[in-house]
C-alpha positions in Angstrom: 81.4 111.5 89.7 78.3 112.7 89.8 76.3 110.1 91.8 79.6 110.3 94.0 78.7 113.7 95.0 74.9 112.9 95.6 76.1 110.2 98.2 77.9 112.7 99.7 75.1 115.2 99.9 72.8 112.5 100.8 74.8 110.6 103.6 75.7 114.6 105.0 71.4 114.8 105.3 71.3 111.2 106.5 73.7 112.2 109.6 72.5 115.1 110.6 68.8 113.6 110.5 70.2 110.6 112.9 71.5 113.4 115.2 67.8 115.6 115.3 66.4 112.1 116.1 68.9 112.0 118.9 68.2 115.0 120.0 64.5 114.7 119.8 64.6 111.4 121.9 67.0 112.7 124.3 64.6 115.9 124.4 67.1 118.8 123.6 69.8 117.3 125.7 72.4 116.6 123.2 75.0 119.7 122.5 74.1 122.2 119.7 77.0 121.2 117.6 76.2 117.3 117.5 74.2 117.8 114.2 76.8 119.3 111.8 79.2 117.5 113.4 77.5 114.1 112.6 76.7 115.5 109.2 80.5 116.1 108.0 81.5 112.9 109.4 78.9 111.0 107.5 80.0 112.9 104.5 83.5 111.9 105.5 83.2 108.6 105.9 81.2 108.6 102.5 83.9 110.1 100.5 86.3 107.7 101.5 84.6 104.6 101.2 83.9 106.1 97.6 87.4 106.7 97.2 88.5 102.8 98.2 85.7 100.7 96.5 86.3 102.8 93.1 89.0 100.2 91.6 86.9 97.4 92.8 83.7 98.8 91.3 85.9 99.6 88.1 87.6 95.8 87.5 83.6 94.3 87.9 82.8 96.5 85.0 85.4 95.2 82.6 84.5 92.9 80.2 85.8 89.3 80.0 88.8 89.1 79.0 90.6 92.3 80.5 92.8 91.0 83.4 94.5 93.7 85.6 97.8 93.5 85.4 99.5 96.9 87.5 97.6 98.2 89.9 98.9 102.2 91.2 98.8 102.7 95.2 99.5 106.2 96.6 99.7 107.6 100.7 99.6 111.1 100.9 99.8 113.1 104.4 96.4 114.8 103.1 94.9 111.2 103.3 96.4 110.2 106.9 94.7 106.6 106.6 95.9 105.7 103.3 99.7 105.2 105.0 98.1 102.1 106.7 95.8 101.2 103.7 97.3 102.9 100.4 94.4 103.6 98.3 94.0 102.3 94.7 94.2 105.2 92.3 94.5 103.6 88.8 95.3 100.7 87.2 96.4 98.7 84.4 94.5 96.2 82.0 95.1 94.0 79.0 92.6 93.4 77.0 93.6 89.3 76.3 90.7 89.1 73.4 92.9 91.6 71.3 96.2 89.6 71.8 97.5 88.3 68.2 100.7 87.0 66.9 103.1 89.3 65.5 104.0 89.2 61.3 107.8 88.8 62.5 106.6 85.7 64.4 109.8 84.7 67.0 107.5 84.5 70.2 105.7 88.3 69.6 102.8 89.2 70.8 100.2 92.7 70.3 97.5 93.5 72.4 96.1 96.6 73.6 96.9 98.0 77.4 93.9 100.5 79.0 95.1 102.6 82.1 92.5 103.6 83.9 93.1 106.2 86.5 90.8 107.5 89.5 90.1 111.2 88.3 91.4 110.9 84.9 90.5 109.6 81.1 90.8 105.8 80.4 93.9 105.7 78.0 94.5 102.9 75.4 98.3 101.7 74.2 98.6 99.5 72.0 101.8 97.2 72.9 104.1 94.7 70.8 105.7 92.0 73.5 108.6 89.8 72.9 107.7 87.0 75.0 111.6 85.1 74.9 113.1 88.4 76.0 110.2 89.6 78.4 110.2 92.9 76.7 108.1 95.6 75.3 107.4 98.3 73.2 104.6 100.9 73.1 103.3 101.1 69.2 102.3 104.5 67.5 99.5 104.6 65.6 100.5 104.5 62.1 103.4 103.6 62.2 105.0 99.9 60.5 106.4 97.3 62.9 106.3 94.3 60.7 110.2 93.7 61.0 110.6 94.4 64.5 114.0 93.2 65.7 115.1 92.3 69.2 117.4 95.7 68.8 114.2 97.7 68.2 112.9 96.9 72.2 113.9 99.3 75.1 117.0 97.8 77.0 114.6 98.0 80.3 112.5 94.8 81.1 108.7 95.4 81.3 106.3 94.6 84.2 106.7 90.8 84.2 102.8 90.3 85.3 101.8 92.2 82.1 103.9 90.4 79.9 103.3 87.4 81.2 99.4 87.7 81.2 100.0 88.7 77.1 102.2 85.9 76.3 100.4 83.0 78.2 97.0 84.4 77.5 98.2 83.9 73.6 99.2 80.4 73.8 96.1 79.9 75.4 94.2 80.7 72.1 
């Protein structure tokens, strides 16, 4: 965040230099407003290329093994642009080196989920997936789930790339 604001700062000094320069070569012909003009836009322009290469900057930083499975797009009016290109905001990743078989065996899967979000705290969950029935179910710490049963799983389905990712990224072990 904080080099973020830096390039900000630095790209608002790069544009406004690029306009004196103008102005310099032009010799004083160039309107009195052209130099914070061209420094907000520079910092403009800046901010939202910071703002769209975040999630790809993030997933290169995960380690091997954590596949993205969920990514979360928002438009807002505030952010005109991002109604023709929706901006990444957070994410989803299973870590596939954590996946093990369940005790209860019958196709069950853990592993641990991280959501990563643009201005907030990585979070980690750790997940149980039944692979036959394509569901899941978030695990509290501490708590026992060695004799899970099909009945114990939400009645709603689960985001099909995650639990696919967890259950063929098992096998493949």
């Amino acid at each position: 965040m904080l080099w973020g604001f830096v390039a900000v700062i630095a790209a608002g000094f790069g544009g406004a230099g690029l306009a004196v320069i103008l102005n310099k070569i032009t010799r004083g012909r160039t309107p009195k407003w052209l130099t914070p003009a061209a420094a907000a836009v520079a910092m403009l322009v800046t901010a939202i290329s910071n703002e769209y290469t975040w999630f790809a900057q993030s997933q290169a930083n995960l380690k091997p093994g954590v596949v993205v499975v969920n990514t979360m797009e928002t438009s807002a009016f505030y952010r005109p642009w991002t109604y023709v290109y929706p901006m990444t905001e957070g994410f989803v990743a299973l870590d596939t080196n954590t996946l093990t078989d369940h005790p209860s065996g019958a196709g069950r899967v853990t592993g641990d989920l991280y959501l990563f979000g643009r201005w907030a705290n990585t979070e980690h969950l750790q997940v149980l997936f039944d692979c036959p029935t394509g569901r899941t179910l978030p695990m509290i710490p501490g708590e026992n789930y060695d004799t899970v049963t099909t009945e114990d799983f939400p009645d709603a389905g689960g985001d099909s790339q995650m639990i696919t990712a967890a259950c063929q990224g098992r096998e493949g072990k």
